[in-house]
N, C-alpha and C positions, 0 to 999 in steps of 0.2 A: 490742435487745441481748440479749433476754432468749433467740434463738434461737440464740444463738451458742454456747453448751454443749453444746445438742442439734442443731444441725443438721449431716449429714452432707454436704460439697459432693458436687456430682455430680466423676466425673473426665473431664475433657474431652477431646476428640479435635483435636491440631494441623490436621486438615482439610487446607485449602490456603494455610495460614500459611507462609509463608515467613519465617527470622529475616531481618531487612534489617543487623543492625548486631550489635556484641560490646556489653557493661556495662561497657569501658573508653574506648571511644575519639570518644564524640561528646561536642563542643566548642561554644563561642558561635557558630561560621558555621555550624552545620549546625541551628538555629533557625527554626522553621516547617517541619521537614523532616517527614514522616510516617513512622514507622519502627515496628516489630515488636525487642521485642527479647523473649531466654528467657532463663532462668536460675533459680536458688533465692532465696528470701524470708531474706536476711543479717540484718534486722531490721524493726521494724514499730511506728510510733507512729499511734498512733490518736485524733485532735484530735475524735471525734464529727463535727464539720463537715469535716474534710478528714482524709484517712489518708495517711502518707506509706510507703512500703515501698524503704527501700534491695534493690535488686535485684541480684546478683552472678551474675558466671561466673567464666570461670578470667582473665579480661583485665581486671576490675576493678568498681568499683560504680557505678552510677547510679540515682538517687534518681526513683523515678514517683510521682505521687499521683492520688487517686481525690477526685475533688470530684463533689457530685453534680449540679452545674449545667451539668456536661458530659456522666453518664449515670447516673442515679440508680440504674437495675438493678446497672448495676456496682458501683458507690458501696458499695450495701447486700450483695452479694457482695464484696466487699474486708473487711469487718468477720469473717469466720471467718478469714482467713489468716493465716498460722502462720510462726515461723521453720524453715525447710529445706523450704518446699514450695517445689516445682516448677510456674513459672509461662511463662505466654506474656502480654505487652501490646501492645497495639498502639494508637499513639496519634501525640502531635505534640510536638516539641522545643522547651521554650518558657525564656526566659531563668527565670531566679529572680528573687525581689524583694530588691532592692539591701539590700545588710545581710543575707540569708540565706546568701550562698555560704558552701560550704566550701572552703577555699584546702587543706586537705592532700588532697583531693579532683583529681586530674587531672578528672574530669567536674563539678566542684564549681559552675560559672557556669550549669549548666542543669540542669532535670528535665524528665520528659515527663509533660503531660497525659492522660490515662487514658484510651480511649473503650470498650475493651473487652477482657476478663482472658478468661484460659484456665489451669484449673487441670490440670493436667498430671498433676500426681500428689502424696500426701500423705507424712507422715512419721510413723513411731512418734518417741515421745519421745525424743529423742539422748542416748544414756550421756554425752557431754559437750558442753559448750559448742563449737559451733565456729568461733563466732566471739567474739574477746577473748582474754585469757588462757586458756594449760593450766591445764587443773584436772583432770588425769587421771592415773591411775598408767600407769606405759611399757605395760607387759599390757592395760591397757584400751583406751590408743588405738592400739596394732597389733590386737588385737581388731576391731575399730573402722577398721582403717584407712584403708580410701575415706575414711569423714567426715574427721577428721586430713587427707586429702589433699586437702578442699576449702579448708582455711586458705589466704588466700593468699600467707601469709610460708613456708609447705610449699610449694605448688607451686612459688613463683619457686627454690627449690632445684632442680626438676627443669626448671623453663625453663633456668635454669645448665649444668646435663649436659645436656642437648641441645646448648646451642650450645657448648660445651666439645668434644663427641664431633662436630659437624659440623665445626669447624672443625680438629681432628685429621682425619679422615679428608680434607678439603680441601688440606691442606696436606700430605699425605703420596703424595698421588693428583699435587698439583702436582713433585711431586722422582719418577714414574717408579715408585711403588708401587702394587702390585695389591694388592685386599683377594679374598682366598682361604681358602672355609670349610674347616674341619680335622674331623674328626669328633668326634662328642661319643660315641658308643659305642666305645671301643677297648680294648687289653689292657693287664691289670693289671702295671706295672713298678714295684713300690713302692721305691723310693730316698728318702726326705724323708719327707714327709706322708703319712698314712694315705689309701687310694684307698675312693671309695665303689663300690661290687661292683653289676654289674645280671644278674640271674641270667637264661639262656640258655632260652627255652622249647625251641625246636626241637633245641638240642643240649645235653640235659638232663646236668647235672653242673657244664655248662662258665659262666665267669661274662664280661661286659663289665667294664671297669670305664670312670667316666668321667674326665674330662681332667683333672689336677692343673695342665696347662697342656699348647700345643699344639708342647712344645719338638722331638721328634722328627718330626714329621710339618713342621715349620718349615723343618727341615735338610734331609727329604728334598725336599722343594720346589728349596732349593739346589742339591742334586745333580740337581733334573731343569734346573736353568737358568734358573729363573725372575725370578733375581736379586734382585729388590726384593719382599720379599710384607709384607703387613701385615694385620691382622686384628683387631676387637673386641670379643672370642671372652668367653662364658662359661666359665669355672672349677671346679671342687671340691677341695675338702681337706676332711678326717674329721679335724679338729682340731679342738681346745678354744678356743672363740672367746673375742672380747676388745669394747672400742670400734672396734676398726681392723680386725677379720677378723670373716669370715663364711663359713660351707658353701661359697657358692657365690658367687660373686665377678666382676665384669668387670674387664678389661686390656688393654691397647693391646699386641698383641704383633709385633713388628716382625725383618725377618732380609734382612741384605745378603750378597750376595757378592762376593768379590776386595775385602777390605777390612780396614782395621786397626783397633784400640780408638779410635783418633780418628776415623775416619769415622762411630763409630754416634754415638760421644757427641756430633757435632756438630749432628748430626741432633736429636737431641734436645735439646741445647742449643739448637737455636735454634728450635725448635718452641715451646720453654719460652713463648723471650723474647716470640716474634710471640703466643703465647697470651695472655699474660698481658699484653700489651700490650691486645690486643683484648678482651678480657672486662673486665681488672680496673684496663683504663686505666693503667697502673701497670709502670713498668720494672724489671726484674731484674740483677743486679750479671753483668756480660758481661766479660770471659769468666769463667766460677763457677767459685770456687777449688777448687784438687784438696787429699787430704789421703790418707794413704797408711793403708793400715790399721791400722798401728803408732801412726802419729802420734796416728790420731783416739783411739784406745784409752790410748796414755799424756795427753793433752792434756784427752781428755772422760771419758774411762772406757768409750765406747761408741762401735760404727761405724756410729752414728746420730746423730749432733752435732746439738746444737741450736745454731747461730752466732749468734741473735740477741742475745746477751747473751755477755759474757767469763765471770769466773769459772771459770778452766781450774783441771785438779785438777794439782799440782805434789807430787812424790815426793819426801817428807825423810826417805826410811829411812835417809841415814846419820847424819843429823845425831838424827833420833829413837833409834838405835844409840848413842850417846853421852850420852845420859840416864839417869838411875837408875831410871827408871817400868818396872819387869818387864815388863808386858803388850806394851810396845811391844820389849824386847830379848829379851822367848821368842818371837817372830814374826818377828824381825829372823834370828834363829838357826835357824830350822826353814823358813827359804826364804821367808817371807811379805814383806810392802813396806807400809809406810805413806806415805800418799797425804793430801793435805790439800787443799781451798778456803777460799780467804778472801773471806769480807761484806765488801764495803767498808761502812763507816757505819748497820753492825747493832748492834753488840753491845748498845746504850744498848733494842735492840728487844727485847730477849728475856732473859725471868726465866727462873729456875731450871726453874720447871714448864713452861715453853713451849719448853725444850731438852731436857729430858724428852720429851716432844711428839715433835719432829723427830727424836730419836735414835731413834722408831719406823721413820722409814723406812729407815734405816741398818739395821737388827734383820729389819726384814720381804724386805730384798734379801739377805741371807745371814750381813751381817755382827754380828761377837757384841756388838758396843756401840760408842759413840760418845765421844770426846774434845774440848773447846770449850776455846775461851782467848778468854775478851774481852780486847784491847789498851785496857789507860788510859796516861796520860800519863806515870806512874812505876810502872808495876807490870802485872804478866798477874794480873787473876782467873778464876782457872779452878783444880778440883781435882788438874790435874795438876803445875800450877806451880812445888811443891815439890820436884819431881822433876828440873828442869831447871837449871842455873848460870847465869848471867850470861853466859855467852861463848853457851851454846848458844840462849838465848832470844832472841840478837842475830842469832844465824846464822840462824833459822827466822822472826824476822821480815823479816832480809833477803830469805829464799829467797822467801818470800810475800809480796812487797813490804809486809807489813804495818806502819796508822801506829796514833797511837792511837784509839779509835772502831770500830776492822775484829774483826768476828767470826769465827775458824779454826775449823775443822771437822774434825776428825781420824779416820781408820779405818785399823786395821792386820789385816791379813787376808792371807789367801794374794791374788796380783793380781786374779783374777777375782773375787773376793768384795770386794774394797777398790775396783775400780773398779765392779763394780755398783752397791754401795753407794753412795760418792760420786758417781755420775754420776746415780742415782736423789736424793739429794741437792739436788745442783745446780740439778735443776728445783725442786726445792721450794722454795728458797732464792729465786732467780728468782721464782718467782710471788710467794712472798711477798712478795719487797720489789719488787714492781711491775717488773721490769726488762725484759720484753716487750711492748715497745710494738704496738699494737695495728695491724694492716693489714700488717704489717713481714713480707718472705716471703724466707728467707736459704736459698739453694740450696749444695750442695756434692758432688762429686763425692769418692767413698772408693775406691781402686784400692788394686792390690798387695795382693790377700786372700790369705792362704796357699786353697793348693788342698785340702789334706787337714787334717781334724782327728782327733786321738783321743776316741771316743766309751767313757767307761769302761763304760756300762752293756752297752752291745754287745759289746767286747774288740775291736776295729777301729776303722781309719781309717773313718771317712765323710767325703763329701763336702759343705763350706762351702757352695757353689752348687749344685750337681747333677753327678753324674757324667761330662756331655759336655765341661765348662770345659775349654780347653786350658791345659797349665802353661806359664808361662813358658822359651823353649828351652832358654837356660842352665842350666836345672833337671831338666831331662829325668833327666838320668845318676840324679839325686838321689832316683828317681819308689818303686824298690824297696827301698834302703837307708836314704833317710831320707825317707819322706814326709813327714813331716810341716813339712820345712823347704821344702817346692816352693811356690813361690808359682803363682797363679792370673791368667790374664789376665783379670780379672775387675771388673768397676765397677758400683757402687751410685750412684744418685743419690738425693739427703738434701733433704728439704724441712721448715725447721722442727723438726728431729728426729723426722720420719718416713723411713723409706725409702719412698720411691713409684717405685722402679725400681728392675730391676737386670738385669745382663747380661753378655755376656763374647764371645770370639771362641772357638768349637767347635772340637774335636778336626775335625779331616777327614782324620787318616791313619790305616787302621784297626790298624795296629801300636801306634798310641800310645796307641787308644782302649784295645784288650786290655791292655795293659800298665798302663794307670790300672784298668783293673777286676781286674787282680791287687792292685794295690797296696790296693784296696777289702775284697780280702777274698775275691771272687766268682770262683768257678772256671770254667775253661772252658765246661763241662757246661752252668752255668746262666746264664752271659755268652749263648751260644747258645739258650739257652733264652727270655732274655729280651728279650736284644735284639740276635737274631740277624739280623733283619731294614736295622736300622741299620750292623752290621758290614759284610753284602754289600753295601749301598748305597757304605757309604765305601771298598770296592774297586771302584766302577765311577763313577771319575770326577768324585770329590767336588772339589767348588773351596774354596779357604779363605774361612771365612764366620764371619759372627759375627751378634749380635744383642742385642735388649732384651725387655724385658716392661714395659712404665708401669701403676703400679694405678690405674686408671682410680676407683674408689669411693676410695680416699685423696685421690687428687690433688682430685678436684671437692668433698670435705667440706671441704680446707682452703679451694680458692677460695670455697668459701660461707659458712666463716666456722663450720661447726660443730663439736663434739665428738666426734662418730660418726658414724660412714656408715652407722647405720642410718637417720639421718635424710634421705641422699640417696639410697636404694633404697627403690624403690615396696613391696614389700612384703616385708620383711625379717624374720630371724630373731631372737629372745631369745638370749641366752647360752648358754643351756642347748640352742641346737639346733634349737626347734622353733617353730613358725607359730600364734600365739594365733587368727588367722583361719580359716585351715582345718581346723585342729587336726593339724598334721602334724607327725611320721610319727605314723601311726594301725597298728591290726593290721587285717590284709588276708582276704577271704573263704580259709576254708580251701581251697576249691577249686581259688584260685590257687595254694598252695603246691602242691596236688599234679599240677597241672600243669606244674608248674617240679622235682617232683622236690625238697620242700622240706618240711624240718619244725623247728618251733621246739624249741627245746633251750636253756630259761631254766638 
C-alpha cells in the first residue's frame, strides 16, 4: 500500500476492447455472461482482500470487484484507482452474495468479477463532489460544468429534453409539418427586445443581427405555400436575464395557413395532452380553460395565472371608499383601486413581524405598503380596523367571502401597481401555506390581449406581441383614433404561471400591416426601410395565417420538476450574461476589430 501515493499508473490504450454493455442495464439472466464495460470510477471501497468500484456512465451504475484469486496483477493495480478515472473492465457477470444486493440499484442482484482493467485516463482533483450531494456555489459548477453534467439526477434532465423535443417534432411531422431552417444571420428589426449585432467583415460598417425569433421568415414561408412549417430554432435577446430567460434560448416555433385562433391552439392543445401523457404519465384538464386578458388581470393581477390554487384578488374600492382610512380614500380619489386576497385559515399564522415580512413583497413590486386584517370570531385585528363601521366591515367580509380565522391582504395603488403587487403576493401567500400541491400542472389559455399599449418612456404606442399581430376586424376603424382600445387576436398559453407560449393569427394584408405601423409611430421611410421586404411579400399573395412560439427551455424545466432552465441547458448562462466556462464574452484580438472596421469606445 505503501506505493500508492507515489505510484503513477501508466495510461492505457482501449486496443481492440470493445464495450459489450452500458453500467445500467445488465440484470440476474445475463449471469456467466463475459462483458467489457467503460466508464468513470463513481466510488471505490477498498476491503484490502477485495476492492469493490461502483462504475458509472450516463445509463447507471454497476458494481465490479477486483479479488485477487481471479488476477492478482489486477487486484494490485486496482488499489491506486481514484474517483473520476476513466476505466475499461472486462470480466464475468456473477450473482452477488444473498444479503448483499442493493434493491435501489436497478443492477443491484449482480456485479462483475474482474479479470482485467484499463486505465483509460486520470483526473485532477474535482472542485466538487460529483457524486452525492451539491456542495458548490452556481459559478463553480457552471465553471465546472461537464463534471455537474456527469450527476446522474443532471443528465436524466437532458434525457427529458430529448424525448420531450423527439416526440414534438413526431407528432408535428404526423399532422403534415415540415421542419424548415430560418437563418440565424439576418437584419436588425428591433421592435421588443434588444438584437445582438454581428458585425459585417466583407461589407464593413454594415452589421447582421441574430434572430430574436424566426417570426418573419415564418410568414414568408406562408406566402411561398408551404403551409404547415415548424422549427426548433435557436434564439437571442440582449435582455436582462432572470430564472426563466436567457441570451439565447430554444422554441418550438410553428405557422399554419388558411387558418383561425382555434386551429393553432388545437394543435397545441393536444400536443400538450398526448406530451404529457407520454412523458409524465399524467393527464391535463382537456379542454384548458380560456381566460380573456381582462379577466386574468382583474381576477389574478397578471396574464400569467397561476390556477393551481384559488385565492383570486377581489376589488373593494368602493366599499374601501367608504371608510375613514385616508390612504385608501386619496387613492380612491386620484383614479387608483384597492384590491384585496383572503388566507383562508392564516391569520392565527402570522405575528406582527412576519406581516412586516410579507408586506416587503408588496413594497418591492411597486406598491407603497401593505394593509391585513386578521378575522376573529367578534372582532378584525388589524391597524386599520378603526377606521371602518360595522356596516362596512360586514360588506368587505362578504365581498371576500371572509369567516373568522381568514387572513385579508390589502393594497391600494394605481391598477398596475395593486395588481402587481397582490398577484406577487398571492404566490407568496400560496407557497407559504403549502397550497401547491406538488406534480399538479394547471394550463390556461389568456386571449383578447389588447394589440397596442402606451409606452410612457418612448411617447408611443408599442406593441403587446410584436408588430405583425392582426387586430381583431371590428377594431380596425379603431387602429389610428384609439389604439389603444384595439384588441389583438392574440393567445398566450399559461403553464403554472409561466407563459410557455404564445401566438396570434398575422396581418396578411399589406394595407393593414402599414396602417398598425402608423399607429406604432413608424413612418413610411422607415416601415420600408425595415421591413420593406415583408410588405412586398404580403402584396404577392399572402394567405391568412397564423402561428405559435412554445419555449421549449420553460416547458421541459417545469416537466422536470426544476426552478431554472439553467438546469436543463447544457451549458448555460449566469445572470449577468456571461459563461464561467469559457469566460465569455472576452475582448477580441485587436486585429479583428480592424478587420471589421471596429474600435472600442468604453
Amino acid at each position: 500500500m505503501k506505493n500508492e501515493q507515489t505510484q503513477i499508473p501508466t495510461i492505457d490504450s482501449l486496443g481492440e476492447w470493445k464495450r459489450t454493455d452500458n453500467c445500467g442495464t445488465l440484470r440476474q439472466h445475463h449471469v456467466d455472461r463475459d462483458v467489457i464495460l467503460m466508464g468513470w470510477v463513481n466510488r471505490r471501497r477498498d476491503l484490502g482482500n477485495l476492492i469493490f468500484i461502483d462504475l458509472r456512465d450516463r445509463e447507471g451504475i454497476t458494481q465490479v470487484v477486483f479479488d485477487p484469486q481471479v488476477n492478482a496483477a489486477t487486484h494490485e493495480k486496482a488499489h491506486v484507482l481514484r474517483n473520476e478515472w476513466v476505466l475499461a473492465v472486462k470480466g464475468t457477470v456473477v450473482p452477488r452474495l444473498e444479503g448483499r444486493e442493493n434493491r435501489d440499484l436497478p443492477t443491484g442482484e449482480i456485479e462483475i468479477k474482474v479479470e482485467e482493467v484499463k486505465i483509460l485516463n486520470l483526473t485532477e482533483t474535482p472542485p466538487f463532489q460529483v457524486d452525492g450531494a451539491v456542495d458548490a456555489s452556481e459559478s463553480l459548477r457552471l465553471k465546472y460544468r461537464y463534471l455537474e453534467l456527469r450527476r446522474p439526477q443532471i443528465f436524466e434532465n437532458f434525457r427529458k429534453r430529448h424525448a420531450i423535443a423527439s416526440f414534438i417534432r413526431a407528432y408535428l411531422d404526423e399532422r403534415g409539418f415540415m421542419e424548415v431552417e430560418t437563418p440565424i444571420l439576418t437584419k436588425s428589426t428591433p421592435e421588443g427586445a434588444r438584437d445582438y449585432l454581428v458585425p459585417s467583415r466583407i461589407n464593413r460598417g454594415m452589421f447582421y443581427a441574430l434572430p430574436q425569433s424566426p417570426q418573419l421568415f415564418k410568414q414568408l414561408l406562408m406566402v411561398a405555400g408551404f403551409d404547415r412549417y415548424y422549427q426548433v430554432v435557436r434564439c437571442f435577446r440582449d435582455e436582462d436575464l432572470r430564472a426563466d430567460r436567457q441570451p439565447e434560448f430554444t422554441q418550438v416555433d410553428l405557422e399554419m395557413a388558411f387558418v383561425d385562433e382555434k386551429a393553432v391552439m388545437d394543435i397545441f392543445e393536444g400536443m400538450m395532452g398526448a406530451l404529457f401523457t407520454r412523458i409524465m404519465d399524467t393527464k391535463i384538464e382537456s379542454p384548458i380553460p380560456h381566460l380573456t386578458y381582462q379577466d386574468a388581470m382583474n381576477r389574478f393581477g397578471t396574464d400569467r395565472p397561476d390556477l393551481r390554487f384559488a385565492m383570486e384578488l377581489v376589488n373593494i374600492t368602493d366599499i374601501a371608499d367608504q371608510s375613514d382610512f385616508k390612504v385608501f380614500k386619496g387613492v380612491v380619489a386620484t383614479g387608483g383601486m384597492v384590491k384585496a386576497i383572503c388566507v383562508k385559515n392564516a391569520a392565527a399564522n402570522y405575528s406582527r413581524k412576519m406581516l412586516d415580512e410579507i408586506s416587503l413583497v408588496a413594497t418591492a413590486n411597486g406598491a407603497k405598503g401593505l394593509a391585513w386584517i386578521k378575522i376573529a370570531a367578534d372582532k378584525w385585528q388589524s391597524p386599520v380596523a378603526k377606521f371602518f363601521n360595522d356596516e362596512t366591515k360586514l360588506a368587505l367580509n362578504g365581498r371576500l367571502d371572509a369567516v373568522p380565522g381568514d387572513l385579508i391582504l390589502m393594497v391600494a395603488d394605481q391598477p398596475a401597481i395593486a395588481n402587481a403587487a397582490l398577484s406577487a403576493l398571492r404566490l407568496e401567500m400560496a407557497q407559504r401555506e403549502e397550497l401547491i400541491k406538488e406534480g399538479e400542472h394547471a394550463f390556461v389559455w389568456v386571449t383578447d390581449f389588447p394589440l397596442l399599449e402606451y409606452d410612457d418612456a418612448a411617447g408611443r404606442f408599442v406593441a403587446v406581441h410584436h408588430p405583425f399581430t392582426a387586430p381583431v376586424e371590428e377594431d380596425l376603424e379603431l387602429l389610428l383614433e384609439h389604439p389603444g382600445k384595439v384588441r389583438a387576436r392574440a393567445y398566450d398559453l399559461v403553464l403554472n404561471g409561466s407563459e410557455i407560449g404564445g401566438g396570434s393569427i398575422r396581418i396578411h394584408n399589406a394595407s393593414i400591416q402599414e396602417t398598425v405601423f402608423e399607429a406604432l409611430g413608424i413612418s413610411p421611410e422607415e416601415a420600408r426601410s425595415k421591413f420593406g421586404f415583408l410588405i412586398d411579400a404580403l402584396k404577392h399573395g399572402a394567405p391568412p395565417h397564423g402561428g405559435m412560439a412554445l419555449g421549449f427551455d420553460r416547458l421541459v424545466a417545469i416537466m422536470a420538476g426544476v426552478n431554472s432552465i439553467r438546469e436543463i441547458i447544457a451549458f448555460p448562462k449566469t445572470t449577468s450574461g456571461t459563461c464561467p466556462l469559457t469566460v465569455a464574452p472576452s475582448p477580441v484580438d485587436p486585429k479583428q476589430l480592424k478587420e471589421l472596421g471596429l474600435s472600442i469606445n468604453l
